[in-house]
N, C-alpha and C positions, 0 to 999 in steps of 0.2 A: 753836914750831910745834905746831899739833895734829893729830891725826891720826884722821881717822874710816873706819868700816867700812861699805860700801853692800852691799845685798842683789845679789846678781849678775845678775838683770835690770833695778835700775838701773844698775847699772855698763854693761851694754850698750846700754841710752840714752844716757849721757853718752858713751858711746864713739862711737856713731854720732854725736849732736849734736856732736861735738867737731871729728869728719873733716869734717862738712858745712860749719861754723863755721872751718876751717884752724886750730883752736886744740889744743895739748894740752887732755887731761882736769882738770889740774888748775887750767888758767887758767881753763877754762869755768866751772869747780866754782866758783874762787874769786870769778867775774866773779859768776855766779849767788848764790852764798853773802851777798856785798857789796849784792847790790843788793836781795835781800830782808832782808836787816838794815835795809838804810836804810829801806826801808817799814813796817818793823815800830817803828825806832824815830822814828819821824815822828810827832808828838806830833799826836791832833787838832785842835789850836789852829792849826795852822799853816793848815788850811781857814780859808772864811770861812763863816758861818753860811747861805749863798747857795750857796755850792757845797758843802757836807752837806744842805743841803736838797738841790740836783738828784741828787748820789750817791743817798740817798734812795729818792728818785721813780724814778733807773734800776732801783734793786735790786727796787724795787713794782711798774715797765714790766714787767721781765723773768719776775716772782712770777706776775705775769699772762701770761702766755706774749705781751706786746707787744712783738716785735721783728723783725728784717728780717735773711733770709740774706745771708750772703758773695754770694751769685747776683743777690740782690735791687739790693746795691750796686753792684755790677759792670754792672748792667742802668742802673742810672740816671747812671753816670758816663760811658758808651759813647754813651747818648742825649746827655749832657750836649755832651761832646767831638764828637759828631756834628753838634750843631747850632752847634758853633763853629763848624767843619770849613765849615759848608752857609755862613758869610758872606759 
């Protein structure tokens, strides 16, 4: 087992995310800890040259400030579901 130090205002994040989450601290930690390992060691090959190209082009969308609020989406799923609603 290892054992690390957090500065005490993350410690008070993981405390609050943890209550919110019904988890202890330290499964959150470990839950989090795990699942950014696996992304980091996810070898780029595992993409296909199609989806690094759209990765890409998102990270260029958003360089250009081209992207659409949480409000924005929210608006067009309400219209969306609205006009299932209206059949």
């Amino acid at each position: 087992m290892v054992s690390i130090q957090i500065p005490e205002e993350l410690d008070i994040v993981l405390e609050d995310a943890a209550i919110r989450a019904g988890r202890s601290k330290q499964e959150l930690a470990q839950s989090i800890l795990l699942a950014h390992l696996e992304d980091e060691a996810l070898p780029l090959s595992a993409f296909t040259k199609a989806q690094l190209d759209r990765l890409k082009e998102s990270a260029a969308q958003l360089d250009r400030g081209e992207f659409v609020t949480a409000e924005q989406v929210d608006e067009k799923f309400e219209a969306f579901f609205a006009r299932l609603a209206a059949r």
